[in-house]
N, C-alpha and C positions, 0 to 999 in steps of 0.2 A: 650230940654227935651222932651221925648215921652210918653204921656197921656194911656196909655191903655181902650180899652175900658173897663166898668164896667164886662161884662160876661169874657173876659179873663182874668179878674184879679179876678172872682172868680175861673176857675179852675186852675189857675198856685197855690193859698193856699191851695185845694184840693188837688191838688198835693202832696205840702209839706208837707201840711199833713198825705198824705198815706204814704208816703216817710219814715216817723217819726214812725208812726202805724205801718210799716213795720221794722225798725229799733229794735223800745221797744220789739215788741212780738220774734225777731231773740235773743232778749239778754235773755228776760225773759227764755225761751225755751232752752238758752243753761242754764242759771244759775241752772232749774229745772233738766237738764241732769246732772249735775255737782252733786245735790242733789240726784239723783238717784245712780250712782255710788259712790259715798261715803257710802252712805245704805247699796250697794252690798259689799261691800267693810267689812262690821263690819258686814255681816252674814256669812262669809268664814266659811269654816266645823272646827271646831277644831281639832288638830292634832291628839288627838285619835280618831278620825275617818278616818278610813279606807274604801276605795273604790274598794271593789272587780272589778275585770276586767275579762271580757268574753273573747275566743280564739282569740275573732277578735278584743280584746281592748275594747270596748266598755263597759261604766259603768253599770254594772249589779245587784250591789244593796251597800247600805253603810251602812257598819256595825260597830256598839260601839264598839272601843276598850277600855276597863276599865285599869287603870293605872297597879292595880296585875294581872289581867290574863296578858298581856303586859310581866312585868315581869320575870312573871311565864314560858311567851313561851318562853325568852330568856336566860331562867336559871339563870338570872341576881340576887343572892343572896343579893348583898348590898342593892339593889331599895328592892328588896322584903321586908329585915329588915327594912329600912328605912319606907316603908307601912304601915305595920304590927305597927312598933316602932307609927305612927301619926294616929293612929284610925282606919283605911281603914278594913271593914269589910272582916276578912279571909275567910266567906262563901260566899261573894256577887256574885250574877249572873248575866251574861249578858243576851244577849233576848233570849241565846237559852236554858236558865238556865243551864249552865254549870258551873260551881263554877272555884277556882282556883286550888284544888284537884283535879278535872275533866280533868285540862288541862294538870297539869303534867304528869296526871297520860295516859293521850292520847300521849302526846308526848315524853312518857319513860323515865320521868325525875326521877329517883327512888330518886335521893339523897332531888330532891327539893320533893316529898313526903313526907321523912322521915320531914322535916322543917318545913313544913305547918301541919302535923301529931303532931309534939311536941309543935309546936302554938297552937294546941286546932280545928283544921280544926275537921269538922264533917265529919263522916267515910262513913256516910250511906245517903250524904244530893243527893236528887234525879231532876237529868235534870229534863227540860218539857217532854220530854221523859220517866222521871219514869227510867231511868238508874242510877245507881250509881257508882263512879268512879271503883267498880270490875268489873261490867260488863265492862266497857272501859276496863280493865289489862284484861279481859278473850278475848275480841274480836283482841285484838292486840297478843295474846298468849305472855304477860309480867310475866314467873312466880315470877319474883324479886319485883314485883312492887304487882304482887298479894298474895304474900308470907307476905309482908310490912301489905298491907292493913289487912288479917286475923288473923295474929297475933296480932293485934291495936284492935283486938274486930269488922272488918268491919263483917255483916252480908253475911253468902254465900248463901241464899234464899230470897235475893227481887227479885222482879219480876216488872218488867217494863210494859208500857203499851199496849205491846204483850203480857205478861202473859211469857216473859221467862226471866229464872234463869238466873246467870253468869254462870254456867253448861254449859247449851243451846246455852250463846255462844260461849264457851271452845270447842265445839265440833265440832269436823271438819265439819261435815255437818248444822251447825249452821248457823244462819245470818249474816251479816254485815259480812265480813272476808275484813278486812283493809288491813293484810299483811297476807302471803302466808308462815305464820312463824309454819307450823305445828307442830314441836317439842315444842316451847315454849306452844301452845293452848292443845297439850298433856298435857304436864306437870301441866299447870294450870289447866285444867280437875281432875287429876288425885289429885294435893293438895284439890280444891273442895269436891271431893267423901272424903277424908280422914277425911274430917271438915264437913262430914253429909251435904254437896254440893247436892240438886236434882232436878230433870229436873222439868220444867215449867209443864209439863204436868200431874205430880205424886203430883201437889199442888194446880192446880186453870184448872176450869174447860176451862175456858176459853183460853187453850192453844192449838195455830194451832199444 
């Protein structure tokens, strides 16, 4: 049998003990990685949220998709009644305060207009911008969608936070020109003037 001396038989227990100290702190360190990722794990974006993407792919900003504008961009009639049918506010706005009228009415849905028109949608409700869904049917030159809105009582002289009419953007030398749909932005001009339509300029001083 082999007697150790007293000093090496204290650092062979120091040993085992760092050994051990090094053991507990390898586990404790994964178990709290394990608690990290399960955390990350239950903050994933919800699927109405959307991640725009820049030329080069890269994440460029995440924007609320609200369940009826969603909807609304898909023309999807049944989800929208479905909506509509369980409470879901027909005016509610996203961040850019665009309503769900706003969007049809952007992305030329004339039929889902008329839909959300007979729900009680508000004719005149104004983006952060101070647009309201005419001026979107004037900037697209939509006369069927601005034809829709006028006859429903939409107002053809608000003015946005430029100080211009849906006139102003009815006109070919106007702003924003989305599409390059000059006959339609005639036309819609043209129904304007008829419904006492008049330029930003002839109402608030404040028009470039």
């Amino acid at each position: 049998m082999v007697i150790l001396p007293n000093d090496c038989f204290r650092e062979i227990c120091l040993l085992i003990m760092k050994y051990i100290y090094v053991i507990c702190f390898v586990s404790l360190a994964g178990c709290r990685t394990s608690d990290q990722s399960a955390s990350r794990l239950k903050q994933i974006p919800s699927p109405l949220y959307q991640e725009a993407k820049s030329q080069a792919g890269f994440a460029a900003q995440v924007v609320l998709e609200l369940p009826l504008h969603a909807a609304v961009d898909k023309g999807d009639k049944i989800a929208i009644t479905k909506y509509l049918a369980a409470g879901v506010a027909i005016d509610s706005k996203n961040q850019f305060g665009i309503t769900p009228l706003h969007t049809a009415t952007i992305k030329g849905k004339s039929e889902i207009v008329s839909m959300l028109l007979k729900h009680g949608a508000k004719l005149d409700e104004v983006s952060y911008g101070k647009q309201t869904a005419l001026h979107f049917a004037a900037l697209n030159g939509n006369a069927l969608i601005a034809e829709l809105l006028v006859d429903n009582g939409a107002s053809v002289n608000s003015i946005d936070h430029e100080n211009w009419t849906p006139l102003d953007c009815a006109l070919l030398g106007g702003k924003g020109i989305t599409f390059t749909n000059i006959n339609g932005k005639k036309a819609v001009a043209e129904l304007l003037v008829s419904n006492g339509g008049r330029k930003g300029n002839e109402i608030s001083r404040g028009h470039d």
